[in-house]
N, CA, C and O atoms as a MOPAC input file, in Angstrom:
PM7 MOZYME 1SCF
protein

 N      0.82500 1    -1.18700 1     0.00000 1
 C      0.00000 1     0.00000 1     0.00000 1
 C      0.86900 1     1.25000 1     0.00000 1
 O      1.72200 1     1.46600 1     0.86000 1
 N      0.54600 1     2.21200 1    -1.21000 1
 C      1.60500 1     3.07800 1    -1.07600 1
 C      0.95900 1     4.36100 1    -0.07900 1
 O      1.81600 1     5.22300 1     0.11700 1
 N      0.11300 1     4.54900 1     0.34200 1
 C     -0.52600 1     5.31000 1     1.28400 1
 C     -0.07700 1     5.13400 1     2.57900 1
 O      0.30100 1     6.18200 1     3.10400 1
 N      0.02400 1     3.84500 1     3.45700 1
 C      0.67900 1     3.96400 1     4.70300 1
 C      1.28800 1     3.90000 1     5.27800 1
 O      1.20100 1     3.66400 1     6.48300 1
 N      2.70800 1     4.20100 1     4.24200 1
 C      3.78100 1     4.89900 1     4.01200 1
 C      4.15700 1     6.40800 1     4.74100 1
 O      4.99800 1     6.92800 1     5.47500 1
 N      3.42600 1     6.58900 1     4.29900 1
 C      3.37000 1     8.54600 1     4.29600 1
 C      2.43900 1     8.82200 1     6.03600 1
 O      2.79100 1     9.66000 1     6.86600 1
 N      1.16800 1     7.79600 1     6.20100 1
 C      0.80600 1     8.01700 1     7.10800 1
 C      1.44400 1     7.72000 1     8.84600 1
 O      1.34900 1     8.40500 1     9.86400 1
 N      2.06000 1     6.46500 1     8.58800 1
 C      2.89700 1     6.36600 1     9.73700 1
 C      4.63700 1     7.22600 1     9.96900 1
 O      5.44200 1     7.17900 1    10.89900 1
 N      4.64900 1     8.02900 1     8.49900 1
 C      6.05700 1     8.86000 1     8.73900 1
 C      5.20800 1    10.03500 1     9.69900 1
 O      5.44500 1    10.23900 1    10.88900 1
 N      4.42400 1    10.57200 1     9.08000 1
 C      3.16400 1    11.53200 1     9.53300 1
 C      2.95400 1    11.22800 1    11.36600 1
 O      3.06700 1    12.16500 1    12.15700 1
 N      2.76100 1    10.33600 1    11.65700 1
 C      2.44100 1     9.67400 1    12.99300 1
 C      4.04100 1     9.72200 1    14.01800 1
 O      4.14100 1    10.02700 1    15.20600 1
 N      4.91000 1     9.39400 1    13.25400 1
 C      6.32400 1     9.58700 1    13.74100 1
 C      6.66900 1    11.09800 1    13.98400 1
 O      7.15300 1    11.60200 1    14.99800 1
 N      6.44400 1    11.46700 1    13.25800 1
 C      6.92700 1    13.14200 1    13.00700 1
 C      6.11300 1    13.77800 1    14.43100 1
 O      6.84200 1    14.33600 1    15.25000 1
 N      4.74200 1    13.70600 1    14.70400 1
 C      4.01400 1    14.22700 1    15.56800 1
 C      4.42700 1    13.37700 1    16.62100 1
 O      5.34900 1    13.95500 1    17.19600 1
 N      4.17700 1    12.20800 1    17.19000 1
 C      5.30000 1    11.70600 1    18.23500 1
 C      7.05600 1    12.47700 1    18.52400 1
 O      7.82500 1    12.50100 1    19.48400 1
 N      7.07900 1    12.89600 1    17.43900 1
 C      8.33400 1    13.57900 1    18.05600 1
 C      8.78600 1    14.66900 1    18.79500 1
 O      9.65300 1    15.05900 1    19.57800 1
 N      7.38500 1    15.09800 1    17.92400 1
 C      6.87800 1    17.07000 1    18.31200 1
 C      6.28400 1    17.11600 1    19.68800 1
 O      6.16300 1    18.16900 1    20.31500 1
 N      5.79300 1    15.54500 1    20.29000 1
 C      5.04800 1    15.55300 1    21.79700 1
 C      6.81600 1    15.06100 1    22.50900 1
 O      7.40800 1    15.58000 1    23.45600 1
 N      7.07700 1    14.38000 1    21.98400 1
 C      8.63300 1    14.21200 1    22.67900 1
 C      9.21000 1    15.69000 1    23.16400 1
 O      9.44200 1    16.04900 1    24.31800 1
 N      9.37100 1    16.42900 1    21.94800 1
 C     10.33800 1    17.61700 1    22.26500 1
 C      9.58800 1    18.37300 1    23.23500 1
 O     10.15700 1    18.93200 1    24.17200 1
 N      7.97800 1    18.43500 1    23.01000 1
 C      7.35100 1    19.63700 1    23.99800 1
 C      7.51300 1    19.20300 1    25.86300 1
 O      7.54400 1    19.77500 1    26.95300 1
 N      7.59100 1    17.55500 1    25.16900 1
 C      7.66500 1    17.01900 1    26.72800 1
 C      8.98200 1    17.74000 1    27.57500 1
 O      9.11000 1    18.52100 1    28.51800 1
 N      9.62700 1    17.19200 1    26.89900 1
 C     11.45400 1    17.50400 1    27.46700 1
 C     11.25100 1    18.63900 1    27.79200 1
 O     11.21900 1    19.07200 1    28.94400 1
 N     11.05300 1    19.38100 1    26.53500 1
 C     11.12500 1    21.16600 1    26.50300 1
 C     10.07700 1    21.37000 1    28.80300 1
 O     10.64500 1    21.90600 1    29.75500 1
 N      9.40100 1    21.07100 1    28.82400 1
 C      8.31400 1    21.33900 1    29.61800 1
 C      9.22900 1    20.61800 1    30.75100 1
 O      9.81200 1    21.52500 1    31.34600 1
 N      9.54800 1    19.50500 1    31.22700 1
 C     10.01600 1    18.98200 1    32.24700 1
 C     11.77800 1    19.73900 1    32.13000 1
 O     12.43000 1    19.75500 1    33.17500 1
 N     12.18500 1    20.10600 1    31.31100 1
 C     13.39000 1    20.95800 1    31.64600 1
 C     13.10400 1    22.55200 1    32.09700 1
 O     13.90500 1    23.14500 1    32.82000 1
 N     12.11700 1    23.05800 1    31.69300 1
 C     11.19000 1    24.49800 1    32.92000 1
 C     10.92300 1    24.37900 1    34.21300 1
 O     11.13100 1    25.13900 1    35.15900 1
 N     10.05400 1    22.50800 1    34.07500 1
 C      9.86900 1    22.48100 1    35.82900 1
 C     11.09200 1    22.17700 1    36.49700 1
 O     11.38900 1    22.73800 1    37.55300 1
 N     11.82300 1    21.32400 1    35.95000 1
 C     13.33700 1    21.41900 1    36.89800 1
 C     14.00000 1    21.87000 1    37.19100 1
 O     14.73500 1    21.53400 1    38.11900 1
 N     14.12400 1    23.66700 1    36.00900 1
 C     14.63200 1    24.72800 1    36.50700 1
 C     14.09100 1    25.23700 1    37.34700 1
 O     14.82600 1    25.92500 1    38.05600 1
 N     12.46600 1    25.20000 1    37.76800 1
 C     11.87300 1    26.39400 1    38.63900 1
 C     12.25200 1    25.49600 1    39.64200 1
 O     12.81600 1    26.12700 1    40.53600 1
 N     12.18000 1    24.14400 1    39.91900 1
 C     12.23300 1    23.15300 1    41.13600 1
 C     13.67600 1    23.47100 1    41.92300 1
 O     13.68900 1    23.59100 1    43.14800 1
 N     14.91100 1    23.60100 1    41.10100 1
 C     16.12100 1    23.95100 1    41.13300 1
 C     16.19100 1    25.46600 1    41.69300 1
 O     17.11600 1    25.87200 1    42.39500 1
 N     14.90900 1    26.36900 1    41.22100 1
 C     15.11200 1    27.81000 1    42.02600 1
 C     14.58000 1    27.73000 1    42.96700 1
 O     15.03300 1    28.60500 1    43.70600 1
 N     13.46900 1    26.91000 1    43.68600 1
 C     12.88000 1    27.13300 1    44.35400 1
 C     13.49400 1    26.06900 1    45.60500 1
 O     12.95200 1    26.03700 1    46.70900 1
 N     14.76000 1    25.16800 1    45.24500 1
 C     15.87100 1    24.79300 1    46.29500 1
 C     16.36800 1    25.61500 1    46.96900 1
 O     16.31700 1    25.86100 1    48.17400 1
 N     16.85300 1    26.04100 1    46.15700 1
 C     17.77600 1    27.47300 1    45.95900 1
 C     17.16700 1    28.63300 1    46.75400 1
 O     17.95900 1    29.15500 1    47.53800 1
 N     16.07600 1    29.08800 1    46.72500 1
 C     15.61800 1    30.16800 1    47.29200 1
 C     15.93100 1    29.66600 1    48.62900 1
 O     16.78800 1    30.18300 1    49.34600 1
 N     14.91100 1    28.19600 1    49.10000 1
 C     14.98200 1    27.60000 1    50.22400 1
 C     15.76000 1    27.64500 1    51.26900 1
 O     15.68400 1    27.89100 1    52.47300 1
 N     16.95000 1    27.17500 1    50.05600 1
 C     18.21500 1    26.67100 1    51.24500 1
 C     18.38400 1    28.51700 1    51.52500 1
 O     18.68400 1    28.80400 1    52.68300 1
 N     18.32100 1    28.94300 1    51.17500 1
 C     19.49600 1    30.67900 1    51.46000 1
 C     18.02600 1    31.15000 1    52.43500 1
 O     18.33600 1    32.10100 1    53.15200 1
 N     16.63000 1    30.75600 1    52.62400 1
 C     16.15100 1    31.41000 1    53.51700 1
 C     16.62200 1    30.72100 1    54.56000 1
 O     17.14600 1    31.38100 1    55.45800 1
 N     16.52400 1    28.64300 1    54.75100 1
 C     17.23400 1    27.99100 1    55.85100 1
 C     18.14400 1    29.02200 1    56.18900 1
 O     17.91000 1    29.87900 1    57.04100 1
 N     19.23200 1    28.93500 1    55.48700 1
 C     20.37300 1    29.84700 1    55.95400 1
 C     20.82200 1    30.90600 1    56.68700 1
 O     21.75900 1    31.18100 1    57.43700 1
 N     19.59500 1    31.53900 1    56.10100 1
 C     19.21700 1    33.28400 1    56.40300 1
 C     18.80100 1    33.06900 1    58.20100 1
 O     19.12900 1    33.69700 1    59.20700 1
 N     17.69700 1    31.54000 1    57.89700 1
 C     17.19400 1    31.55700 1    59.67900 1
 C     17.96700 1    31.17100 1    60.78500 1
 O     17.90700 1    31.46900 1    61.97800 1
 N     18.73200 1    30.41700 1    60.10500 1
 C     19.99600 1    29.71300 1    61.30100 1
 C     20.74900 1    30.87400 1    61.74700 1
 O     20.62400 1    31.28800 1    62.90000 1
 N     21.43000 1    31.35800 1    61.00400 1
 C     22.20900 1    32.44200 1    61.22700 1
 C     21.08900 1    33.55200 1    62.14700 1
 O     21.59200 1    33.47300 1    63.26700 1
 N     20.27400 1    34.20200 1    62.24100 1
 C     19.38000 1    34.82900 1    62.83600 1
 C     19.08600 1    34.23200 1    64.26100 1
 O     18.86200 1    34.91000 1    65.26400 1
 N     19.12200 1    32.76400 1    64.19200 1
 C     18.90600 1    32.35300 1    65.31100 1
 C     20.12200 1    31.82500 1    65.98100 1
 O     20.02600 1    30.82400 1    66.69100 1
 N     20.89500 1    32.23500 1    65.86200 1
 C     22.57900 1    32.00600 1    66.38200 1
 C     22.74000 1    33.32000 1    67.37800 1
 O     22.87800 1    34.49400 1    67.03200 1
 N     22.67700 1    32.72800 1    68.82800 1
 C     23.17700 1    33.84500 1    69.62800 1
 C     24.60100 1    35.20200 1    69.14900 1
 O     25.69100 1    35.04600 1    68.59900 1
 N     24.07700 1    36.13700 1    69.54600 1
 C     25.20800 1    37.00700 1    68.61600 1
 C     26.67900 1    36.94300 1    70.20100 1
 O     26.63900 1    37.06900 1    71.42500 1
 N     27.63500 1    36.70900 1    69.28000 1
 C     29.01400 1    36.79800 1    70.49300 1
 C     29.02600 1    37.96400 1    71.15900 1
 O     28.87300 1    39.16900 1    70.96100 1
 N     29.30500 1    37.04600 1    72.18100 1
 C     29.35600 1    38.46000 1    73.29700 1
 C     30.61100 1    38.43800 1    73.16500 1
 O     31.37300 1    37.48800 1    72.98700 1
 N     30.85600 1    39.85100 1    73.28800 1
 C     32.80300 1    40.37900 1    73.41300 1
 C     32.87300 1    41.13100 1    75.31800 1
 O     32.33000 1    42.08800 1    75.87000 1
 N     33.84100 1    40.05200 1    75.75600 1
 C     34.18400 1    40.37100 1    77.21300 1
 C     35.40700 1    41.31600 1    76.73300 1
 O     36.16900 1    41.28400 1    75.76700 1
 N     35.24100 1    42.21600 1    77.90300 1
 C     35.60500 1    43.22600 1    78.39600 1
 C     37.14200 1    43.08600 1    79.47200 1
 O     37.27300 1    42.30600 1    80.41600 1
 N     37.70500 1    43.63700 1    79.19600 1
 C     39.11400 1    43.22700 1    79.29900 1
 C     39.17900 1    44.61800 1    80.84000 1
 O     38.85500 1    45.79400 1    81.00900 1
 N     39.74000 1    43.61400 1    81.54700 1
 C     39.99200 1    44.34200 1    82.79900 1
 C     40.94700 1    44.50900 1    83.62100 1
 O     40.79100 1    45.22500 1    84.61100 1

């Protein structure tokens, strides 16, 4: 059949185009997932440090 030929290249081609949008789409969420580590850890950070008694400096006598 020279017709389903053309239709399963057709079927390949659009499988590919859901491939790339996929990737394309799960490489956005892993960047925002990756910023939103990122933000995380530096607020952790931000709180530890805040909650760290500040040094006392003795007084020399």
């Amino acid at each position: 059949m020279p017709g389903s030929g053309g239709l399963s290249r057709k079927r390949e081609r659009g499988a590919n185009k859901r491939a790339i949008k996929t990737r394309r789409l799960a490489r956005v969420n892993a960047g925002e997932r990756s910023d939103a580590l990122r933000a995380r850890a530096a607020d952790l950070i931000q709180g530890a440090r805040a909650a760290q008694p500040k040094a006392s400096h003795r007084q020399r006598s």
